[in-house]
SEDOTOR-198729 format. One line per field, with one value per atom (N, C-alpha, C): y, z, x; residue number from 1; atom name. Coordinates in Angstrom, 1 decimal, padded with zeros to 4 digits, always signed. Layout:
BEGIN
c2	[Y,...]
c3	[Z,...]
c1	[X,...]
num	[NUM,...]
atomo	[CA,...]
This chain:
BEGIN
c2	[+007.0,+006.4,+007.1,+006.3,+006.7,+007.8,+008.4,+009.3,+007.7,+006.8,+005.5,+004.7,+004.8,+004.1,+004.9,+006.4,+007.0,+007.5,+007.6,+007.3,+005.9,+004.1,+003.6,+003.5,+004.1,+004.3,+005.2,+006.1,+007.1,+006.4,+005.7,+005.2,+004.0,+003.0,+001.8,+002.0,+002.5,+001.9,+003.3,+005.1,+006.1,+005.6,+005.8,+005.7,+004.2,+003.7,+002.0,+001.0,+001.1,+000.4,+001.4,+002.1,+003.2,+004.0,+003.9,+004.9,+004.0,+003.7,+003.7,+002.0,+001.2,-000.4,+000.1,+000.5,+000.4,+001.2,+002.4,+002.9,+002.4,+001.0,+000.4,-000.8,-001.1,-002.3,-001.9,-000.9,+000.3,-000.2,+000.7,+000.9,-000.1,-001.2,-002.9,-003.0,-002.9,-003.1,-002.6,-000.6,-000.1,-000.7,-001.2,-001.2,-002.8,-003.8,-004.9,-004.6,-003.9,-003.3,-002.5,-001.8,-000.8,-001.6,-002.5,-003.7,-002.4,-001.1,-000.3,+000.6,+001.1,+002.1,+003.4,+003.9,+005.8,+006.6,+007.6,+008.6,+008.8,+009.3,+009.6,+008.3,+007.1,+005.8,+005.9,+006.6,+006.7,+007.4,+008.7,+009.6,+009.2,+008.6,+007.9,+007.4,+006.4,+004.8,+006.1,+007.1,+007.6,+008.2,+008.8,+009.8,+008.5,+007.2,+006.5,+006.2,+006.2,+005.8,+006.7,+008.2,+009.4,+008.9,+008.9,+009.1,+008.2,+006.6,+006.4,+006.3,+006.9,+007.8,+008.4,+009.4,+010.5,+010.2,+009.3,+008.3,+007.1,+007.7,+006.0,+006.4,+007.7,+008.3,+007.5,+008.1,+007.6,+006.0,+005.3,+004.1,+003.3,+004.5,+003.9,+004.4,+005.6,+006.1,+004.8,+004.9,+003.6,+002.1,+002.1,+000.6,+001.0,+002.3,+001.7,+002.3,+002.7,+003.1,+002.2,+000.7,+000.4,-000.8,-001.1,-001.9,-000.5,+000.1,+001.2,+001.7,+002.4,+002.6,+001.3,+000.6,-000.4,-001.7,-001.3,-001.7,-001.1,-002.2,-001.7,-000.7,-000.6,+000.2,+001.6,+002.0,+003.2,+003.6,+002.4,+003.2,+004.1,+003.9,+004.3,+005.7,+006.4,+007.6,+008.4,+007.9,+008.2,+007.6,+008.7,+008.3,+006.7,+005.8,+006.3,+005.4,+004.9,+004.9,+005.3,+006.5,+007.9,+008.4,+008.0,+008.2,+007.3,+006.2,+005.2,+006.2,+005.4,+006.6,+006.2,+006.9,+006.8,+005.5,+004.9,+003.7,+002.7,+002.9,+001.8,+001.5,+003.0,+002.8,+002.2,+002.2,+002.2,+000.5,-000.1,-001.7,-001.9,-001.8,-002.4,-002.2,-000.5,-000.3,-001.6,-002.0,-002.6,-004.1,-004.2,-005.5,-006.5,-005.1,-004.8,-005.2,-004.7,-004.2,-005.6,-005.8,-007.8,-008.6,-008.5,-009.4,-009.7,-008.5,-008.8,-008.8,-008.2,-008.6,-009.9,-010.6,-012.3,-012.6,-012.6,-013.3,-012.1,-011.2,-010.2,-010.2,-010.9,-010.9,-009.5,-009.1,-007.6,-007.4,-007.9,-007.7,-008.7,-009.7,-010.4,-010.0,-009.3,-008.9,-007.7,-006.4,-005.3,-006.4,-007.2,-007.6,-008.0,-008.6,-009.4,-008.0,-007.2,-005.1,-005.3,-005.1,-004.6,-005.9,-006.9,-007.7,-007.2,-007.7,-006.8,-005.3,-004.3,-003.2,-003.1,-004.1,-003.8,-004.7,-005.8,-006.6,-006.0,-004.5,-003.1,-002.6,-002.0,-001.1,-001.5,-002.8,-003.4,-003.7,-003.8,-003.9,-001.9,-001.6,-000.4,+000.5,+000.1,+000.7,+000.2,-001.0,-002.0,-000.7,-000.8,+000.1,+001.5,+002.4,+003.4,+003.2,+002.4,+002.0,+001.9,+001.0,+000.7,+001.5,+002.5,+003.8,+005.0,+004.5,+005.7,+005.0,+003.3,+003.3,+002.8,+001.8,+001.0,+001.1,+000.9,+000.9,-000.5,-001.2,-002.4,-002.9,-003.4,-003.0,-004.6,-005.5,-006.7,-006.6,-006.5,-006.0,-005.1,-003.9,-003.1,-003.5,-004.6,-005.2,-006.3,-007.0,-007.8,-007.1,-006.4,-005.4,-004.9,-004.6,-003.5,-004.4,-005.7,-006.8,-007.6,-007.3,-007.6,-006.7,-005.4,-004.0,-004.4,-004.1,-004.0,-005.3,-006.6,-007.7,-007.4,-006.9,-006.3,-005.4,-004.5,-003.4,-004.3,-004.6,-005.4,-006.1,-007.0,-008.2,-007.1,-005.9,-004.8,-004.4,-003.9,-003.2,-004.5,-005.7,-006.6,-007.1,-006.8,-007.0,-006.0,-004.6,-003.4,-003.7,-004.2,-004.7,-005.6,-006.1,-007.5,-007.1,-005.9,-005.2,-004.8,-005.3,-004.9,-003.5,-003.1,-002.3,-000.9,-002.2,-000.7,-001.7,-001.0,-000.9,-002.6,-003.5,-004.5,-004.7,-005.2,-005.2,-006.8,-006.8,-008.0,-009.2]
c3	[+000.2,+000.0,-001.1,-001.9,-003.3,-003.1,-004.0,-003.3,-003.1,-004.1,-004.1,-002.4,-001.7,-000.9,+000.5,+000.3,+001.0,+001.3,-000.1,-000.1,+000.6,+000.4,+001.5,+002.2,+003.1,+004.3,+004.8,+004.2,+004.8,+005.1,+004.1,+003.5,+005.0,+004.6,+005.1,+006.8,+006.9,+008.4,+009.4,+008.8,+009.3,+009.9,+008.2,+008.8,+009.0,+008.0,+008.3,+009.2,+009.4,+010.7,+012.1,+012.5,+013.5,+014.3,+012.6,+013.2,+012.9,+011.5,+010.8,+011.7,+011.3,+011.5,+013.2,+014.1,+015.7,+015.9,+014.8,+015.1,+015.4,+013.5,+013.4,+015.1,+014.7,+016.2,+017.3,+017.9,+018.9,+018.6,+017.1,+017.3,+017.1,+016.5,+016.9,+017.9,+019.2,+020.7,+021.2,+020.7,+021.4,+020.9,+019.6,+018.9,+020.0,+020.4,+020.7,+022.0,+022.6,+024.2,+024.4,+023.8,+023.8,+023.0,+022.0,+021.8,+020.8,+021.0,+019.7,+019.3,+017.8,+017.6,+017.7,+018.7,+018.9,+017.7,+018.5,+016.7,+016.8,+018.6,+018.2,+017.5,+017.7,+017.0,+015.7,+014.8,+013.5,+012.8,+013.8,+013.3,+013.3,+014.3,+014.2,+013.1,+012.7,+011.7,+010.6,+010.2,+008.9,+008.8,+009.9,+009.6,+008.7,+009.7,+009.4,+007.7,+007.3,+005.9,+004.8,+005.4,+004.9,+004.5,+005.3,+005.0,+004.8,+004.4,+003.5,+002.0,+001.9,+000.8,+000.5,+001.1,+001.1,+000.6,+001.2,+000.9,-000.4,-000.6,-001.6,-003.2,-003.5,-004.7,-004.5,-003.0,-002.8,-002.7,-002.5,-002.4,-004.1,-005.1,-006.4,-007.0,-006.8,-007.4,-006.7,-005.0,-004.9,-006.0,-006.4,-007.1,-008.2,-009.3,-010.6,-010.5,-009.7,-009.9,-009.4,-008.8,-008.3,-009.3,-010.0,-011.1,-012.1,-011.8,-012.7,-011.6,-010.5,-009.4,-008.8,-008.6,-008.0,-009.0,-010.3,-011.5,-011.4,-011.5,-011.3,-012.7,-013.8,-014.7,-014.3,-012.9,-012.5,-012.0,-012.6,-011.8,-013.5,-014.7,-015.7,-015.9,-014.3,-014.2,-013.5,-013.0,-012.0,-012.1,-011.6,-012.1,-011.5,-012.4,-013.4,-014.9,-014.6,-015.9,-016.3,-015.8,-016.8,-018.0,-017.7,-018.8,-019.9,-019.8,-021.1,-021.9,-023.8,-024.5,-024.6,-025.4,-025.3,-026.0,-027.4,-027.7,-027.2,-025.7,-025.1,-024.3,-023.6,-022.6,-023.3,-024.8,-025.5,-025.5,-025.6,-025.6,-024.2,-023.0,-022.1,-020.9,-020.7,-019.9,-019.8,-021.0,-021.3,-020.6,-020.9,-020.9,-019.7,-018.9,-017.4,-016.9,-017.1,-016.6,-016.5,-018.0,-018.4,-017.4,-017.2,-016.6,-014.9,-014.8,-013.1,-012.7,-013.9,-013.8,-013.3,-013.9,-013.5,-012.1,-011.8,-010.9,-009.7,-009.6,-008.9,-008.3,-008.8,-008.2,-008.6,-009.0,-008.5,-009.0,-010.1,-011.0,-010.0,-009.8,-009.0,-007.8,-007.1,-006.3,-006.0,-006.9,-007.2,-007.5,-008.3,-008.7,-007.6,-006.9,-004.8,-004.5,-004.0,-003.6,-004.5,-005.4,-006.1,-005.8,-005.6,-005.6,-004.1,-003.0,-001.6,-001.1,-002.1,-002.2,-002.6,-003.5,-004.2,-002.8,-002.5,-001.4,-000.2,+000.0,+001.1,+000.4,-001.0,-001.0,-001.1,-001.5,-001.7,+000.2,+001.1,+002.3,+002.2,+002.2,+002.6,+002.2,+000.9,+000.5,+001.1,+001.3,+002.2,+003.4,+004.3,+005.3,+005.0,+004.2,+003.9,+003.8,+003.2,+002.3,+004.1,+004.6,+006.4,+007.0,+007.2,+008.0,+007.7,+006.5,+005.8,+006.0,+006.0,+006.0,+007.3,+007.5,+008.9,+010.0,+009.6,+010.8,+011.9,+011.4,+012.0,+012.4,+013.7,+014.6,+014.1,+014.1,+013.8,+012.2,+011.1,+010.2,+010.1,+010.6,+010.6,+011.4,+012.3,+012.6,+011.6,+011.2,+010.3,+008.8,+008.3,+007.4,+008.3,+009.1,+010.0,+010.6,+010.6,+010.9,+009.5,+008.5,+007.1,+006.6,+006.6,+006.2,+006.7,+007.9,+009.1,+008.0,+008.8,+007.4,+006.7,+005.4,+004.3,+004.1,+005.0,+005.4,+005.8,+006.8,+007.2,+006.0,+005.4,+004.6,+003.4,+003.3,+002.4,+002.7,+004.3,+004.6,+004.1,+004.9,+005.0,+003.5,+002.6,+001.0,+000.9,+001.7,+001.2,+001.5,+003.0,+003.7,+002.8,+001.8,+001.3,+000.3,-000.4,-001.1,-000.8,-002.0,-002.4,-001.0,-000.4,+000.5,-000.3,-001.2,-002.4,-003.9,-004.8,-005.8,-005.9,-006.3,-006.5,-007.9,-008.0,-009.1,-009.9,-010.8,-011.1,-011.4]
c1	[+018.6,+017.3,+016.6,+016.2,+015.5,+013.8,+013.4,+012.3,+011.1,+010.8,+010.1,+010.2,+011.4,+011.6,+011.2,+011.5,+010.7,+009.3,+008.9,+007.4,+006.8,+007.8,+006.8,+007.1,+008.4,+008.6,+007.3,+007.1,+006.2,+004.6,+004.6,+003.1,+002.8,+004.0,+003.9,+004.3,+005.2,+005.5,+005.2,+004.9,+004.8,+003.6,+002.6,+000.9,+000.4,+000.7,-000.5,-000.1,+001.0,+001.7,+001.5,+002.2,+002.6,+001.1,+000.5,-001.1,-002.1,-002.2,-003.7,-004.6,-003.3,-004.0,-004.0,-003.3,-003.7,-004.7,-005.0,-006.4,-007.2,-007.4,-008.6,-008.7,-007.7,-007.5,-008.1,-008.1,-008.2,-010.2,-010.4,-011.7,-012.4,-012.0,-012.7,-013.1,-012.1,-012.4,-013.6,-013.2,-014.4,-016.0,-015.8,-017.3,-017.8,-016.6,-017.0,-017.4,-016.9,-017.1,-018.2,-018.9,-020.1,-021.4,-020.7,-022.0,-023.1,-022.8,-023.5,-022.5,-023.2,-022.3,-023.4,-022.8,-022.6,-022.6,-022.6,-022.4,-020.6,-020.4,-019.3,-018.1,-018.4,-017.9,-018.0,-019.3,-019.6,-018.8,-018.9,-018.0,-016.1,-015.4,-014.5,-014.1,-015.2,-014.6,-014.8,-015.9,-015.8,-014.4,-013.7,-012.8,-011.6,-011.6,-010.5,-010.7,-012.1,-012.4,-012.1,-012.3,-012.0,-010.5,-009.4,-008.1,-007.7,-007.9,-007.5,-008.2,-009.3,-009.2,-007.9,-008.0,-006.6,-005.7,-005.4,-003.9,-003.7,-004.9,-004.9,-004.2,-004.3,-003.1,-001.9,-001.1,+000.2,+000.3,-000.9,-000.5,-000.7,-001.3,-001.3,-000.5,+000.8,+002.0,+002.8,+002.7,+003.5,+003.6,+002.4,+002.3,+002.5,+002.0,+002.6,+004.1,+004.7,+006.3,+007.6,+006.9,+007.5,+008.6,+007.9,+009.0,+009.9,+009.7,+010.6,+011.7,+011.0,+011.8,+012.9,+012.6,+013.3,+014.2,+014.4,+014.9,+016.3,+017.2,+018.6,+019.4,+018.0,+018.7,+018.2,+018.1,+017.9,+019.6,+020.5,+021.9,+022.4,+021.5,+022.0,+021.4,+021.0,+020.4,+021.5,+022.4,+024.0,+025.0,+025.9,+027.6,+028.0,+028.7,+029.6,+028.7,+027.7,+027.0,+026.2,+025.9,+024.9,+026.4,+027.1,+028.5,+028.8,+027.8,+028.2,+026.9,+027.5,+026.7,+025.5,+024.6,+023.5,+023.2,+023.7,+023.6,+023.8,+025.2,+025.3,+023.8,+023.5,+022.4,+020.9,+020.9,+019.5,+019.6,+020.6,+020.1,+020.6,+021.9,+022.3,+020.9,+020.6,+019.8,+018.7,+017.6,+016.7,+016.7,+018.5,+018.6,+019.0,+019.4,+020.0,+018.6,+017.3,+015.9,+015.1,+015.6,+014.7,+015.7,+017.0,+017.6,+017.1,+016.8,+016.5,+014.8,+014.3,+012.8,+011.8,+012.7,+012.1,+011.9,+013.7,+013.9,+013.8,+013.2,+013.1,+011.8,+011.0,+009.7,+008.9,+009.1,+008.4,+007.1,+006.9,+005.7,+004.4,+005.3,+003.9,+003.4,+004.5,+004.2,+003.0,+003.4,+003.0,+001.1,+001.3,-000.2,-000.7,-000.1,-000.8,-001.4,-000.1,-000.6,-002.0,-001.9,-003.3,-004.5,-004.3,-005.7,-006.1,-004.9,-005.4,-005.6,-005.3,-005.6,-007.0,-007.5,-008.8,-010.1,-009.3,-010.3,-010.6,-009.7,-009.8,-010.5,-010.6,-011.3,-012.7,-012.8,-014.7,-015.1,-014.3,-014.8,-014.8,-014.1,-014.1,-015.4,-015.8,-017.2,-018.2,-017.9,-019.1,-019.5,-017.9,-018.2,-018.9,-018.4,-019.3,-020.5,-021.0,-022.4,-023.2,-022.5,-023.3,-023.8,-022.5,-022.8,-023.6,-023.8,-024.8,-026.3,-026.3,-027.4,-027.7,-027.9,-028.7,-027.9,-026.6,-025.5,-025.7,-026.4,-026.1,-024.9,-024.1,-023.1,-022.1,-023.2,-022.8,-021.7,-022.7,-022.3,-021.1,-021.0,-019.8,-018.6,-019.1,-017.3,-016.9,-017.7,-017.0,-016.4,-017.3,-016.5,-015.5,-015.4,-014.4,-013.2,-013.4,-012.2,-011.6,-012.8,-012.0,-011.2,-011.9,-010.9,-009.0,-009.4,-008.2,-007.4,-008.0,-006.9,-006.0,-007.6,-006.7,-005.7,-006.0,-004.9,-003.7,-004.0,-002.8,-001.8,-002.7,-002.2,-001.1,-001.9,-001.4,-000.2,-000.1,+001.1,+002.5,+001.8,+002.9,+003.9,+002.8,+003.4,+004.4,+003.7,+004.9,+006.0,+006.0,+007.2,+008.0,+007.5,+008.2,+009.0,+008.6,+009.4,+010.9,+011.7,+013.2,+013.1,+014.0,+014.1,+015.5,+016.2,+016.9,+016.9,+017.6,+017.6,+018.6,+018.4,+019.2,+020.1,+021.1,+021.9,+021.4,+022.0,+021.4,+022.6]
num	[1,1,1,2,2,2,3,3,3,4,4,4,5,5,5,6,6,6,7,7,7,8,8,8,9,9,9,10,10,10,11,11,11,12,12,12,13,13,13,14,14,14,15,15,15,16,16,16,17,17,17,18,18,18,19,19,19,20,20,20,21,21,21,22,22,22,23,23,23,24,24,24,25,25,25,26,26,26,27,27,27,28,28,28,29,29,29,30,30,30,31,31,31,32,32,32,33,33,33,34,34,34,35,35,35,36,36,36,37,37,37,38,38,38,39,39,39,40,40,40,41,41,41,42,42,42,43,43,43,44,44,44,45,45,45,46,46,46,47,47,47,48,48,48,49,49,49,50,50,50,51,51,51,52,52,52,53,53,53,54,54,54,55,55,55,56,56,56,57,57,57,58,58,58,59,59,59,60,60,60,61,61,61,62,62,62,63,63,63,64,64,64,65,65,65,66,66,66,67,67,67,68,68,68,69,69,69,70,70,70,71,71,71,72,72,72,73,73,73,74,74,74,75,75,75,76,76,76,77,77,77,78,78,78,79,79,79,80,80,80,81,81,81,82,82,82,83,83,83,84,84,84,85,85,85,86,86,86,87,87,87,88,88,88,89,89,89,90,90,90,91,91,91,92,92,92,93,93,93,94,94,94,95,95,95,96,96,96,97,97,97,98,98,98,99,99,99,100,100,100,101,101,101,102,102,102,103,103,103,104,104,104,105,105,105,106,106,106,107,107,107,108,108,108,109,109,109,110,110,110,111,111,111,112,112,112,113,113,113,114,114,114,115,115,115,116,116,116,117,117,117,118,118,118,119,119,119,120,120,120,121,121,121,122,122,122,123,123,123,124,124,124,125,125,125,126,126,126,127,127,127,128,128,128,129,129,129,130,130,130,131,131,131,132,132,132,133,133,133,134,134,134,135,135,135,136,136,136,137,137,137,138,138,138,139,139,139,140,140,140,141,141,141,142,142,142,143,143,143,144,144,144,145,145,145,146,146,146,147,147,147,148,148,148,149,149,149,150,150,150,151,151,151,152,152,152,153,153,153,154,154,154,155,155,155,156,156,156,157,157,157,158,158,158,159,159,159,160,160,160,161,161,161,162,162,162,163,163,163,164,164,164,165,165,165,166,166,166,167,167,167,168,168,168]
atomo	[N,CA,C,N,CA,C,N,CA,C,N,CA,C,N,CA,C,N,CA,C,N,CA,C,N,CA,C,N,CA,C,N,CA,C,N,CA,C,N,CA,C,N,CA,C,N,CA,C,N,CA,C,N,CA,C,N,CA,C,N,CA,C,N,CA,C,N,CA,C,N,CA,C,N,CA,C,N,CA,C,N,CA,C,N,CA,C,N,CA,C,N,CA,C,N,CA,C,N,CA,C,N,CA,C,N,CA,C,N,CA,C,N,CA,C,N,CA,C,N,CA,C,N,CA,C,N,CA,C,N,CA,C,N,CA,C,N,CA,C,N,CA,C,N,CA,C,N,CA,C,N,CA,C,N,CA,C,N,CA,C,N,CA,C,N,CA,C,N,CA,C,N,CA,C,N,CA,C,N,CA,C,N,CA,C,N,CA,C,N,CA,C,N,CA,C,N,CA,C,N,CA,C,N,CA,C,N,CA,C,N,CA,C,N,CA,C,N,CA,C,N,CA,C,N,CA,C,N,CA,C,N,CA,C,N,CA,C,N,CA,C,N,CA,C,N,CA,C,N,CA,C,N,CA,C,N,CA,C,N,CA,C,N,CA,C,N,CA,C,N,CA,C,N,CA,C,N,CA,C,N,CA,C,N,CA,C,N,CA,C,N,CA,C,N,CA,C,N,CA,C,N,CA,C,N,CA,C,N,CA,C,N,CA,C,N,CA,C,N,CA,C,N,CA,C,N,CA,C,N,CA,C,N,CA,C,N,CA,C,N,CA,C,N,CA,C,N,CA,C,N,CA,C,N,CA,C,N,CA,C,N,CA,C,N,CA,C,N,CA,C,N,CA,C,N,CA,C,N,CA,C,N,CA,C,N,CA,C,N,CA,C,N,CA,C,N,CA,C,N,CA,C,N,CA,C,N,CA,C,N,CA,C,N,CA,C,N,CA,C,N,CA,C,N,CA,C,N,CA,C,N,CA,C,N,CA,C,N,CA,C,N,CA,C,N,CA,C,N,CA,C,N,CA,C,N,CA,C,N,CA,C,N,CA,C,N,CA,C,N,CA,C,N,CA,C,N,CA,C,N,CA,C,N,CA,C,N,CA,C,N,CA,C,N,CA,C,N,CA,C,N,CA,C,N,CA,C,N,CA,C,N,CA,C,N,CA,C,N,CA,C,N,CA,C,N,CA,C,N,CA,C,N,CA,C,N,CA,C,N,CA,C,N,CA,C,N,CA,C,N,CA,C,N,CA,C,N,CA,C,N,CA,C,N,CA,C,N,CA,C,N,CA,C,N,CA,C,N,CA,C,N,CA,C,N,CA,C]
């Protein structure tokens, strides 16, 4: 497994699958069940906002590395074609790279990740901006069921990703 593949293993199915989205799911319930938000609920949703902060580096190394990483002229980085010469590798690599580019999807893909990554982080500020100010309960689930979405809609793109390196 490539270090790319393990980063969104880690990203995608450790935390935003396994923990992060059944957190948020979790804390939906409690905010719809208690009908206010608490402090200690305040405190909760900020922590979940806090880290993915945290995490949001790895999810932007994930996205700009992923047409490079998952590009089948990464086999001209190991045997037995890290052994053709260098002039072979200066046009075949390139051309190895354009060939599978197209029909590989990847670039459009990586741009979906980014529009839904950006449509989390504008709820996601929404949420900060709430809890700082009025905390109106109504307000903070609907940002707090769009977020989750987005997240969602996010992880599931990762999922959609090439899972290895494809030949072309």
């Amino acid at each position: 497994m490539c270090d790319w593949q393990r980063l969104r293993t880690n990203l995608n199915h450790d935390w935003l699958k396994n923990e992060y989205l059944k957190n948020l799911d979790a804390l939906i319930v409690q905010l719809q069940a208690n009908k206010t938000i608490n402090s200690h609920l305040s405190r909760e949703l900020e922590a979940y906002l806090t880290s993915w902060l945290r995490r949001h580096e790895e999810v932007e190394t994930l996205l700009n590395s992923a047409e490079d990483r998952l590009s089948p002229r990464t086999y001209f980085e190991k045997d037995p074609l890290n052994r053709c010469s260098l002039e072979a590798k200066s046009w075949l690599a390139p051309l190895v790279h354009v060939l599978w580019l197209v029909p590989s999807g990847i670039s459009e893909r990586v741009d979906e990740a980014r529009e839904v990554l950006a449509k989390a982080d504008y709820y996601h500020t929404g949420l900060q901006s709430e809890l700082s100010g009025s905390q109106e309960l109504v307000l903070i689930l609907k940002l707090l069921e769009a977020f989750t979405d987005c997240v969602g809609n996010f992880s599931r793109l990762l999922s959609s990703f090439p899972d290895k390196v494809v030949s072309v």
